[in-house]
C-alpha positions as CSV (number, residue, x, y, z in Angstrom):
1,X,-94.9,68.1,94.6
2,X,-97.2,65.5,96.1
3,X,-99.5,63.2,93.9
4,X,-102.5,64.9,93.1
5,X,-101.0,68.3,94.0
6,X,-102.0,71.2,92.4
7,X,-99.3,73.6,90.9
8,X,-99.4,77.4,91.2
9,X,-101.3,77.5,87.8
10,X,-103.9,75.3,89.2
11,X,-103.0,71.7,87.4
12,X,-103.2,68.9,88.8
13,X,-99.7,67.2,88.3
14,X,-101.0,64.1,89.0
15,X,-104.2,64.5,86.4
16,X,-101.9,65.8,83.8
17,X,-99.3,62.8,84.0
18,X,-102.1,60.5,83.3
19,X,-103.4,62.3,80.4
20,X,-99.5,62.3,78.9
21,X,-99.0,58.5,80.1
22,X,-102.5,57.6,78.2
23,X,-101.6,59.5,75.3
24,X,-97.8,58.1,75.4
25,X,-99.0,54.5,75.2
26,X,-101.5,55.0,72.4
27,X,-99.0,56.7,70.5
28,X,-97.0,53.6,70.8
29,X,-99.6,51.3,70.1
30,X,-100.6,53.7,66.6
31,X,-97.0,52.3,66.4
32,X,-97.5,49.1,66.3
33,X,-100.4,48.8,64.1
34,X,-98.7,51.0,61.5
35,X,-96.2,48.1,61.7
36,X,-98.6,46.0,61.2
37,X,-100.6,47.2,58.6
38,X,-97.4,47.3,56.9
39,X,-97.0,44.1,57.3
40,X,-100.7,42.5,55.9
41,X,-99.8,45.0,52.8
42,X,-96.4,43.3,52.1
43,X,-98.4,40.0,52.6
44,X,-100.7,41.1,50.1
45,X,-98.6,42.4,48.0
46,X,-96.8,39.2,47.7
47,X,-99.8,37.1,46.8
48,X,-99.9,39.3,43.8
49,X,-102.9,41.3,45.2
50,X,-102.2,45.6,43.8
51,X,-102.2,47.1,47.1
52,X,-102.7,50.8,45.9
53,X,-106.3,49.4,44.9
54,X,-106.6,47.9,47.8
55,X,-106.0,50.7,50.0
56,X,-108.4,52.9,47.7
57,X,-111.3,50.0,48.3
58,X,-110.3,49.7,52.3
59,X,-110.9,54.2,52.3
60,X,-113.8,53.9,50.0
61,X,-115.5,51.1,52.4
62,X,-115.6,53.9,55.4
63,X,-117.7,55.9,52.7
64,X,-121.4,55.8,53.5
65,X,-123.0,53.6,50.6
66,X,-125.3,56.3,49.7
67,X,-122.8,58.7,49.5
68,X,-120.0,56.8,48.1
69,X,-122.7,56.1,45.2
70,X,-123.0,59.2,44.4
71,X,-119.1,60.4,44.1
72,X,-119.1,57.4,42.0
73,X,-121.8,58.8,39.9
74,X,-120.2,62.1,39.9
75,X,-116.7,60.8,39.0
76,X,-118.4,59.4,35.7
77,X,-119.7,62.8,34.8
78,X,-116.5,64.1,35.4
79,X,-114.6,61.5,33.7
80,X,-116.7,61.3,31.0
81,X,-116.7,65.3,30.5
82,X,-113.4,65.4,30.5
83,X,-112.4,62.2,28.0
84,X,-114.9,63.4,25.1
């Protein structure tokens, strides 16, 4: 099949192997980062920094402030409910 042909479903073979080439190198570069990120944590980790908490304050950063206030505010009700 030529570039750019269309197949008897009506693809274009040409449009199609871009998408999976696109999506092939950005799967390799998620990869990477993981490898990465792996990387600063064992870094961190061996500076004596508690990575667990870190990765808790690095997810609770993409929080909204208003709304990661008020989880916070909930989680003391809840906490407090349940320790008394």
């Amino acid at each position: 099949m030529p570039d750019g042909a269309t197949t008897d479903k009506g693809i274009s073979a040409q449009r199609l192997k871009s998408f999976i080439q696109r999506i092939e190198r950005l799967e390799e570069e998620k990869k990477t980062l993981g490898t990465d990120l792996k990387e600063v944590y064992a870094e961190a980790k061996s500076g004596g920094f508690d990575t667990k908490i870190m990765r808790q304050v690095v997810r609770m950063r993409k929080i909204d402030k208003a709304d990661r206030q008020e989880m916070e505010a909930l989680f003391q009700i809840y906490w407090d409910a349940v320790e008394n």
